[in-house]
TIGU-251465 format. One record per residue: residue in three letters; x negated, y negated, z of N, C-alpha, C in turn; chain; residue number from 1. Coordinates in nm, 2 decimals, padded with zeros to 4 digits. Atoms other than C-alpha are relative to their C-alpha. Layout:
BEGIN
<pt aa="ALA" n_u="X" n_v="Y" n_w="Z" ca_u="X" ca_v="Y" ca_w="Z" c_u="X" c_v="Y" c_w="Z" ch="A" i="NUM"/>
...
! end
This chain:
BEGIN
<pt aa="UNK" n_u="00.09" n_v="00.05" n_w="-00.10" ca_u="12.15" ca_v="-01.29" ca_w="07.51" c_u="00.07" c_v="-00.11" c_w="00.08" ch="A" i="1"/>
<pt aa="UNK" n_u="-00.11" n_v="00.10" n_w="-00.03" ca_u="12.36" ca_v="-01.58" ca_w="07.56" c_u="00.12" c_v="00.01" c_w="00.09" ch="A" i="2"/>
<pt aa="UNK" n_u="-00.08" n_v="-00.03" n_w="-00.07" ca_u="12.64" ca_v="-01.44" ca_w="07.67" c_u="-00.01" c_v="00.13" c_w="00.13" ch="A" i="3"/>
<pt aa="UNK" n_u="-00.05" n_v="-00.13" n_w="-00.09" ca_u="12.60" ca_v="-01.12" ca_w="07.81" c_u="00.00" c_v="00.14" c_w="-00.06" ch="A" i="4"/>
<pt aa="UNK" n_u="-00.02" n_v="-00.08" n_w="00.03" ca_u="12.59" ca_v="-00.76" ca_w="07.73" c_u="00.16" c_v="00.04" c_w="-00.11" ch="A" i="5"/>
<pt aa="UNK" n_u="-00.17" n_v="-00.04" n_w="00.03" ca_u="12.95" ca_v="-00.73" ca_w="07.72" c_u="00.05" c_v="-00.04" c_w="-00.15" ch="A" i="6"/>
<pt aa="UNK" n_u="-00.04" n_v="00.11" n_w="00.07" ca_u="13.03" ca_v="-01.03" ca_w="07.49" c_u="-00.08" c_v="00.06" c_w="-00.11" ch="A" i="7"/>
<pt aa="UNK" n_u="00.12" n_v="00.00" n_w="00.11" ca_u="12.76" ca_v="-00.91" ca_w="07.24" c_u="00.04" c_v="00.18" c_w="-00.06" ch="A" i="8"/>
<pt aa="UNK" n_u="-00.04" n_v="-00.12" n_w="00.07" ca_u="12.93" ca_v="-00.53" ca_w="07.25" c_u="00.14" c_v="-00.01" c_w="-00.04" ch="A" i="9"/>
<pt aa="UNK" n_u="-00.13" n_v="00.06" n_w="00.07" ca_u="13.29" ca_v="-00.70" ca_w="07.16" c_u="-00.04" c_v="-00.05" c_w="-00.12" ch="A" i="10"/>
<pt aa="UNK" n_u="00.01" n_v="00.08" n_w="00.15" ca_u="13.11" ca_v="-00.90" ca_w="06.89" c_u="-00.02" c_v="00.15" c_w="-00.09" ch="A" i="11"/>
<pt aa="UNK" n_u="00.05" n_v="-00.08" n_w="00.09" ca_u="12.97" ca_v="-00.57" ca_w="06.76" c_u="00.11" c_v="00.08" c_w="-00.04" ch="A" i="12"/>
<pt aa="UNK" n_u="-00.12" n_v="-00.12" n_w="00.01" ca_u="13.27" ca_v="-00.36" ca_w="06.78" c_u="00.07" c_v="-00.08" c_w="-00.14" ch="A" i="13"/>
<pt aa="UNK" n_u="-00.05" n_v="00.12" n_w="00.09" ca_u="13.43" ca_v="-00.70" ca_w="06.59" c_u="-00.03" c_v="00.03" c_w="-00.16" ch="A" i="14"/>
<pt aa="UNK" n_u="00.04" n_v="-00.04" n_w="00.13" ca_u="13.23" ca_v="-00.65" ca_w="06.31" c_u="00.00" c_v="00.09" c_w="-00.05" ch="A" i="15"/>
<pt aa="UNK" n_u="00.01" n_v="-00.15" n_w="00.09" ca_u="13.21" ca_v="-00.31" ca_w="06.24" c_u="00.12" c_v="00.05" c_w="-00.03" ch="A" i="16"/>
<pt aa="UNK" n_u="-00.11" n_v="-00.05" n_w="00.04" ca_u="13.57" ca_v="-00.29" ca_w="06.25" c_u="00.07" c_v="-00.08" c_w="-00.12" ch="A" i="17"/>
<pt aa="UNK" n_u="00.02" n_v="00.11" n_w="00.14" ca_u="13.56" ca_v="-00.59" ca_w="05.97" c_u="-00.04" c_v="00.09" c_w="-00.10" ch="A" i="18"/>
<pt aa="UNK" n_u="00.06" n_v="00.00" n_w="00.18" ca_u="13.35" ca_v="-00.49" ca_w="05.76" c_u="-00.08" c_v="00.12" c_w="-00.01" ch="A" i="19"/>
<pt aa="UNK" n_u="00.03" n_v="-00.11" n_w="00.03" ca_u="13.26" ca_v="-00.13" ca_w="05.85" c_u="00.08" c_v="00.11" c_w="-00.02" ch="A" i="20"/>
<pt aa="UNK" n_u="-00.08" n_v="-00.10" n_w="00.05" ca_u="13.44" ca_v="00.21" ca_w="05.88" c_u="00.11" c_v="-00.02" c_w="00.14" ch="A" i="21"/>
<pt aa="UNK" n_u="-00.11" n_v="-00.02" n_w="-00.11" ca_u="13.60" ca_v="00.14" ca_w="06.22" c_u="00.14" c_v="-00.12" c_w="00.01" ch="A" i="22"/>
<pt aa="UNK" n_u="-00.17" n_v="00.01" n_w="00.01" ca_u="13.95" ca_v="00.07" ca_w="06.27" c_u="00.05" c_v="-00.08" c_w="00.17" ch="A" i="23"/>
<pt aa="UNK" n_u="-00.09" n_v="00.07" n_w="-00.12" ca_u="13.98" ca_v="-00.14" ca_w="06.59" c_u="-00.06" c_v="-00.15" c_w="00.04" ch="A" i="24"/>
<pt aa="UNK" n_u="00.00" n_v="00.21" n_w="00.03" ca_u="14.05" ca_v="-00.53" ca_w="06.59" c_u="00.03" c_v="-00.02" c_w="00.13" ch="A" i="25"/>
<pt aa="UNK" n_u="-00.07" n_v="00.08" n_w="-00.16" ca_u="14.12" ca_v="-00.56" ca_w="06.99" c_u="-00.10" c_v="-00.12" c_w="00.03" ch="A" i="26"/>
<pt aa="UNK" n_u="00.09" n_v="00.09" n_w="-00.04" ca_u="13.79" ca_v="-00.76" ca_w="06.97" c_u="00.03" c_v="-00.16" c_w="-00.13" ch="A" i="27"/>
<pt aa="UNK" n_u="00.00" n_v="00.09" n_w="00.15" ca_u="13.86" ca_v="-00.96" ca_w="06.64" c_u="00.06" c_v="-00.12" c_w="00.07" ch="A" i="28"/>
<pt aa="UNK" n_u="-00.10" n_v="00.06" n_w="-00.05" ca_u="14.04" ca_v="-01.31" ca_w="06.72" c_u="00.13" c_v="00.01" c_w="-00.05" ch="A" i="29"/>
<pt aa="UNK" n_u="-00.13" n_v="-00.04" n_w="00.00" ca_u="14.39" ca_v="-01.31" ca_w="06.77" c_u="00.08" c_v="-00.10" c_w="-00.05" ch="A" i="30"/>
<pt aa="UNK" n_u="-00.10" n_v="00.12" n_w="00.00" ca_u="14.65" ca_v="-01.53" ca_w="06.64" c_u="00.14" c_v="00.08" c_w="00.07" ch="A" i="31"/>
<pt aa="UNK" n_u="-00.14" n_v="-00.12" n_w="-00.08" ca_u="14.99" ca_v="-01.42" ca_w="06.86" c_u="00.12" c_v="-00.11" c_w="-00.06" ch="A" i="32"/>
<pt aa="UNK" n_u="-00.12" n_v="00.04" n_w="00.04" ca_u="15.33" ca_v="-01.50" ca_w="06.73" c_u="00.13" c_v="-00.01" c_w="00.04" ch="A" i="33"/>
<pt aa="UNK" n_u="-00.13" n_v="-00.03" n_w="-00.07" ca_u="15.66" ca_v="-01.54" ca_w="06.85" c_u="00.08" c_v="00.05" c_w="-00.13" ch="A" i="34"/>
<pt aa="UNK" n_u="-00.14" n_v="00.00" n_w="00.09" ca_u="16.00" ca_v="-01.46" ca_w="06.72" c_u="00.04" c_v="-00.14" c_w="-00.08" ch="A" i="35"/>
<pt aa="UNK" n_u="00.00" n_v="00.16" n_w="00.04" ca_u="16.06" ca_v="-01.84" ca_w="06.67" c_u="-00.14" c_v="-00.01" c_w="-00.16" ch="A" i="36"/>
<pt aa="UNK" n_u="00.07" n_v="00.01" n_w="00.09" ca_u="15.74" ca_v="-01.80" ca_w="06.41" c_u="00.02" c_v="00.05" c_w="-00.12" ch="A" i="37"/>
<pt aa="UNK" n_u="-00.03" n_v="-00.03" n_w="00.09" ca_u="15.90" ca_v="-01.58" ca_w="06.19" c_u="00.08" c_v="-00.08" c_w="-00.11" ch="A" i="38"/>
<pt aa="UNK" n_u="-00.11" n_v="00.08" n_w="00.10" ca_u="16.13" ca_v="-01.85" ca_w="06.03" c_u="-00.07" c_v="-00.09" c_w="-00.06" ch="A" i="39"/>
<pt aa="UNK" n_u="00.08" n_v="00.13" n_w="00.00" ca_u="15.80" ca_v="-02.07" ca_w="05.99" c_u="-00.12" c_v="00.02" c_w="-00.10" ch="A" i="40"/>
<pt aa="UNK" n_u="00.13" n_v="-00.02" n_w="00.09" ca_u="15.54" ca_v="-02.11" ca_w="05.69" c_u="-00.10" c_v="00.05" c_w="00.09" ch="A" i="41"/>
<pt aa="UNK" n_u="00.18" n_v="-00.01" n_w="-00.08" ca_u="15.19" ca_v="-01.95" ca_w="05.76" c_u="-00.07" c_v="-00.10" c_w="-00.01" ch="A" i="42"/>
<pt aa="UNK" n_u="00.09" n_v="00.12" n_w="-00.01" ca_u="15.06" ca_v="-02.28" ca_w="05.67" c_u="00.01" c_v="-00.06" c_w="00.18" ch="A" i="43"/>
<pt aa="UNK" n_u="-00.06" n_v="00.06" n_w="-00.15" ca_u="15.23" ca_v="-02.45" ca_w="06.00" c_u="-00.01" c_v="00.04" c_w="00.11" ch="A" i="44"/>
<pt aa="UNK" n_u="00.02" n_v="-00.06" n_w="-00.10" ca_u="15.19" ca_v="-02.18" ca_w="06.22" c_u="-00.16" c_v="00.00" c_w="00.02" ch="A" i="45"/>
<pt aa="UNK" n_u="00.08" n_v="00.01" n_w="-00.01" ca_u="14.84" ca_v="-02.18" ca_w="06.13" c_u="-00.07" c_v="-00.12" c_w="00.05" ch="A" i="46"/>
<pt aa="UNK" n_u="00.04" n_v="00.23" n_w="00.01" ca_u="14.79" ca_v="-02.64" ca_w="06.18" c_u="00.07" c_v="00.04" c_w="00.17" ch="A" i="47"/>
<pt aa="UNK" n_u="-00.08" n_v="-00.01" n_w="-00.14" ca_u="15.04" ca_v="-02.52" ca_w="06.51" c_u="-00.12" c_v="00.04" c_w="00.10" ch="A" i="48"/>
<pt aa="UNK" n_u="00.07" n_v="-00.11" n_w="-00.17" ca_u="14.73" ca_v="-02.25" ca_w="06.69" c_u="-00.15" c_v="-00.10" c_w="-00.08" ch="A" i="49"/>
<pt aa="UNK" n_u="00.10" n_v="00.09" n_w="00.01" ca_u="14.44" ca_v="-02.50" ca_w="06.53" c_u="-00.10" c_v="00.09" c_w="-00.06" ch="A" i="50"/>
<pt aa="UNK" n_u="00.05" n_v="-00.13" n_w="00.10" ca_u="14.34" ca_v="-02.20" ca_w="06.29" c_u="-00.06" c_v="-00.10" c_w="-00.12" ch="A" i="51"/>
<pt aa="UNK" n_u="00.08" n_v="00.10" n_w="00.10" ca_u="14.30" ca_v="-02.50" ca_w="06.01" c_u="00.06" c_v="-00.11" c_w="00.06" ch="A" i="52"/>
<pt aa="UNK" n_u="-00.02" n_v="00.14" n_w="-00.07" ca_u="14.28" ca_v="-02.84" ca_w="06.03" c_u="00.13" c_v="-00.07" c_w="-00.06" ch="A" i="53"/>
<pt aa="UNK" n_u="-00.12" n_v="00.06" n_w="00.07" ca_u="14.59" ca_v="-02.94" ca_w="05.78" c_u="00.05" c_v="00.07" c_w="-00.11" ch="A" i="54"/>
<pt aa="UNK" n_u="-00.08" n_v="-00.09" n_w="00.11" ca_u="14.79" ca_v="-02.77" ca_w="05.54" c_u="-00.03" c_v="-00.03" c_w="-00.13" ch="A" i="55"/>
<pt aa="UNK" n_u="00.12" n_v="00.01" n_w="00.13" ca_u="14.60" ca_v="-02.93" ca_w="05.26" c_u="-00.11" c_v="00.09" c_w="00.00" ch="A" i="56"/>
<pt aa="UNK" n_u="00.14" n_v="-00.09" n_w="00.02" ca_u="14.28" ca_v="-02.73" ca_w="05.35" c_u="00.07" c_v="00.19" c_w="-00.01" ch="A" i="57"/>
<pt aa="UNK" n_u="-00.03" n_v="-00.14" n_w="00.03" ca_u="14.52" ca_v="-02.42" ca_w="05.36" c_u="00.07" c_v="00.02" c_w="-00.15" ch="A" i="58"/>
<pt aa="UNK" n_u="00.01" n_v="00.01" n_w="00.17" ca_u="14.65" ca_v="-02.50" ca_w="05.03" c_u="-00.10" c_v="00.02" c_w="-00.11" ch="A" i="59"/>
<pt aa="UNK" n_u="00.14" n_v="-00.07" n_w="00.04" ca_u="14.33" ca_v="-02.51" ca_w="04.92" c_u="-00.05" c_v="00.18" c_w="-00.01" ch="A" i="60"/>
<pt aa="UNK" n_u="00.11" n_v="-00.16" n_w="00.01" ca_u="14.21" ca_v="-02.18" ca_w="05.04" c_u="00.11" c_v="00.09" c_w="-00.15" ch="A" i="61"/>
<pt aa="UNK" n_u="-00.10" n_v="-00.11" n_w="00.05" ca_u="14.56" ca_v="-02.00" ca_w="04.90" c_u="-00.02" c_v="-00.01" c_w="-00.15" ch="A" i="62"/>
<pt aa="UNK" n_u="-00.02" n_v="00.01" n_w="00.17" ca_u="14.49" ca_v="-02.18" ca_w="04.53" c_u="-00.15" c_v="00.06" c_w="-00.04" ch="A" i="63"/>
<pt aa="UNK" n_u="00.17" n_v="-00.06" n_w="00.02" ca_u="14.11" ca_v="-02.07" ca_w="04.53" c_u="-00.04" c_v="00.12" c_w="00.03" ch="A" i="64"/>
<pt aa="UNK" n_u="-00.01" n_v="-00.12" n_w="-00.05" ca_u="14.26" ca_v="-01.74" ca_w="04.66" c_u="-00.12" c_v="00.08" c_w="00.10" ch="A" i="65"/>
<pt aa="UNK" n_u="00.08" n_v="00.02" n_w="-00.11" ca_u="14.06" ca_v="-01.78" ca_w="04.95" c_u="00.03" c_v="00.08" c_w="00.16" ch="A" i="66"/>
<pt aa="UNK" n_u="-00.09" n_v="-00.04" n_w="-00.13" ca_u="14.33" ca_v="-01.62" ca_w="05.21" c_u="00.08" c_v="00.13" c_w="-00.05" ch="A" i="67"/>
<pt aa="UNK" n_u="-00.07" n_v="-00.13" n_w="-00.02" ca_u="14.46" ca_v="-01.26" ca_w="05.24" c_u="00.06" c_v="00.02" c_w="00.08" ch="A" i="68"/>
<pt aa="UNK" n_u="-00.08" n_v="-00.06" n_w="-00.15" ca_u="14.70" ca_v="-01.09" ca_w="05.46" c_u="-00.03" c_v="00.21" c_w="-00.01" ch="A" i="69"/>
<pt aa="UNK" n_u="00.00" n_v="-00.18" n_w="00.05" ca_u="14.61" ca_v="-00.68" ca_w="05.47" c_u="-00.07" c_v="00.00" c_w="-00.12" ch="A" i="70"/>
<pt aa="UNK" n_u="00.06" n_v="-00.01" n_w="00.16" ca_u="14.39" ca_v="-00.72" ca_w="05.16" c_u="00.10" c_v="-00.03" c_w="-00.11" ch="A" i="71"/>
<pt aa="UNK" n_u="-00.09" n_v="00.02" n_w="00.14" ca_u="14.66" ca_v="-00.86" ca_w="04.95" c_u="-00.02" c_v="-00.21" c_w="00.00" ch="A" i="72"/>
<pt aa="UNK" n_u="-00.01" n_v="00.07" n_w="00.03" ca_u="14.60" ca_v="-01.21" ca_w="04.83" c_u="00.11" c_v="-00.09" c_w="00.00" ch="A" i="73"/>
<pt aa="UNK" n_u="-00.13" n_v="00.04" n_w="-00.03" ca_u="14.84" ca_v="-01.45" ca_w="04.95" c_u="00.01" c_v="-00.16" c_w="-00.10" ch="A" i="74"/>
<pt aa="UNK" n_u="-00.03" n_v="00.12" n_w="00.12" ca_u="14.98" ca_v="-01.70" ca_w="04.61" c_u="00.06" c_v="-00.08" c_w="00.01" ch="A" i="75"/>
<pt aa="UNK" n_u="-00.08" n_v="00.09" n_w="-00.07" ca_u="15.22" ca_v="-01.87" ca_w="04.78" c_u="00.00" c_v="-00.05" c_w="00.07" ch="A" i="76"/>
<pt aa="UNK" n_u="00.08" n_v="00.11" n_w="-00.12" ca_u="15.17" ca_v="-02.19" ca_w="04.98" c_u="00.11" c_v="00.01" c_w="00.04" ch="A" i="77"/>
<pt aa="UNK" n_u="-00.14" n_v="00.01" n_w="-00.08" ca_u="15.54" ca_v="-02.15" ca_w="05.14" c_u="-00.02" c_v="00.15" c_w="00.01" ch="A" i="78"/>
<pt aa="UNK" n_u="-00.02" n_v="-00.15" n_w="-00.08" ca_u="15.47" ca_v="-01.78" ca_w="05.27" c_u="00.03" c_v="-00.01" c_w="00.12" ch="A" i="79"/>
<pt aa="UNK" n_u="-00.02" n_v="00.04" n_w="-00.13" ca_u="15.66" ca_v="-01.75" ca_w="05.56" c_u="-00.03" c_v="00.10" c_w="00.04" ch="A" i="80"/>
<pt aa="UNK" n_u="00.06" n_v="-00.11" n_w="-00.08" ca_u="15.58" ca_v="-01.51" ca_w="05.83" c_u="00.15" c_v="00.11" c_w="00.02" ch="A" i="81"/>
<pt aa="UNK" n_u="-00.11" n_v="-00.08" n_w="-00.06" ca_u="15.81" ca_v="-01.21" ca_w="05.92" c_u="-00.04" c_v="00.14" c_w="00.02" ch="A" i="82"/>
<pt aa="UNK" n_u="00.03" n_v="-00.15" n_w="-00.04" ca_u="15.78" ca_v="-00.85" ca_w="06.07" c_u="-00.16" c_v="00.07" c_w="-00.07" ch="A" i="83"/>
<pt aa="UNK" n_u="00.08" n_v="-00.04" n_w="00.06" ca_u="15.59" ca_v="-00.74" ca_w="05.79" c_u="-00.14" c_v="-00.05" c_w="-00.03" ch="A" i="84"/>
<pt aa="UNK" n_u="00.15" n_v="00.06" n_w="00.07" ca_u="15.29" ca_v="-01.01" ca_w="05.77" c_u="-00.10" c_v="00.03" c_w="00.14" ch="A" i="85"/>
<pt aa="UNK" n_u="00.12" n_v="00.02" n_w="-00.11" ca_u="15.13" ca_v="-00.90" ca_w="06.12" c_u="-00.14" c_v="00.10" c_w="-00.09" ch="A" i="86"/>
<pt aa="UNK" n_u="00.13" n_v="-00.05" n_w="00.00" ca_u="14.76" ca_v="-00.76" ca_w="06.10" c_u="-00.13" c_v="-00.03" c_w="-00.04" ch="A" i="87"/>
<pt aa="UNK" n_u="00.11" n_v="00.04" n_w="-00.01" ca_u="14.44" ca_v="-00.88" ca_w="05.93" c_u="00.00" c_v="-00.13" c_w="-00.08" ch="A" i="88"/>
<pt aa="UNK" n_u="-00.01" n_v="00.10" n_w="00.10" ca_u="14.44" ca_v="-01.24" ca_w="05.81" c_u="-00.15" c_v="-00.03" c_w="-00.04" ch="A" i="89"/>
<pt aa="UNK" n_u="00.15" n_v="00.07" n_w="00.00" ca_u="14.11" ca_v="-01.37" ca_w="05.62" c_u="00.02" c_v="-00.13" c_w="-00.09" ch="A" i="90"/>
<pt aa="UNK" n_u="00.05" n_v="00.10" n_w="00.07" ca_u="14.00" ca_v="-01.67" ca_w="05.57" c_u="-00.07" c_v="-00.03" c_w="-00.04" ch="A" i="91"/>
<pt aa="UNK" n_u="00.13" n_v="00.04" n_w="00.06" ca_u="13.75" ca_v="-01.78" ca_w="05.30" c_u="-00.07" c_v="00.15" c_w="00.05" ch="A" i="92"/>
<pt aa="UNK" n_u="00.05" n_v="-00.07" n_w="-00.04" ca_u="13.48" ca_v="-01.55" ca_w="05.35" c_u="-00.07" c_v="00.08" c_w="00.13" ch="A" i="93"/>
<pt aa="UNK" n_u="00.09" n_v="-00.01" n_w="-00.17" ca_u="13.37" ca_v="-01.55" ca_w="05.74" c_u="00.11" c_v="00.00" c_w="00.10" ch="A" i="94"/>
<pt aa="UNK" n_u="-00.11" n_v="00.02" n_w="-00.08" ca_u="13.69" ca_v="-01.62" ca_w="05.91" c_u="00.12" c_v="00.09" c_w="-00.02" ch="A" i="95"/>
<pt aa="UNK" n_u="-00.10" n_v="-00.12" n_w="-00.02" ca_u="13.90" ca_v="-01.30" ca_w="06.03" c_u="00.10" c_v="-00.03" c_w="00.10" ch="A" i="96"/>
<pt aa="UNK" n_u="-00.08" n_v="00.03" n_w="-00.15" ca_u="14.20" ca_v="-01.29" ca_w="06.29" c_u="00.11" c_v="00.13" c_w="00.00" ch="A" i="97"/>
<pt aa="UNK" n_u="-00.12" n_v="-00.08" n_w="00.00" ca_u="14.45" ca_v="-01.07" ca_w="06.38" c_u="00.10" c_v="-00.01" c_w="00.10" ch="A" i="98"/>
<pt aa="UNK" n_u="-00.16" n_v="00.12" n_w="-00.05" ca_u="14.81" ca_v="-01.18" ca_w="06.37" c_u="00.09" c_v="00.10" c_w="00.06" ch="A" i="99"/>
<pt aa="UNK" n_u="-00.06" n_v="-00.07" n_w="-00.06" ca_u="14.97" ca_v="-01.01" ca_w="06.66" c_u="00.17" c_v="-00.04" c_w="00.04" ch="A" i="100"/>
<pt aa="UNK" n_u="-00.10" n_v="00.06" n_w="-00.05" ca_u="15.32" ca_v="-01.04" ca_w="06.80" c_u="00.04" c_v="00.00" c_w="00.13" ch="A" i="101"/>
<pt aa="UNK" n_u="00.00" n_v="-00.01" n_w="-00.19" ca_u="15.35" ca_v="-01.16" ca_w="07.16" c_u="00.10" c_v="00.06" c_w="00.07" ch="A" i="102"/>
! end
């Protein structure tokens, strides 16, 4: 109502493709990446686009296995990014994104 029709059939699409049968994140938020990103912890890149507030609170999530990449549980607080980590990051349980490459 707030926003708009539009805005409210992005949100829906968002969700269903979270957390139902569909398969399309163009609505989901984006985190975009460079080449330069590939050499760089996901903590840093994350404290860099203001995804968390400090790389303590992402430490956290990683030790309380709080943070996935693709459904795989990410154990390592020095995971760096490269080719292979684009697509669905979550964090905790309400915060989704998808890590694209610019």
């Amino acid at each position: 109502m707030i926003h708009g029709e539009e805005e409210a059939t992005k949100a829906k699409e968002a969700t269903e493709a979270l957390f139902g049968s569909g398969n399309n994140l163009d609505n989901a938020p984006k985190i975009e990446v460079t080449d330069e990103d590939f050499s760089k912890e996901l903590l840093d890149v994350l404290v860099d686009r203001k995804i968390i507030k400090t790389k303590s609170e992402g430490r956290r999530l990683i030790e309380q296995n709080g943070m996935s990449l693709n459904d795989e549980k990410i154990k390592d607080v020095k995971f760096t990014l490269n080719d292979n980590t684009l697509g669905l990051l979550k964090l905790g349980k309400k915060k989704f994104y998808n890590i694209i490459k610019k």
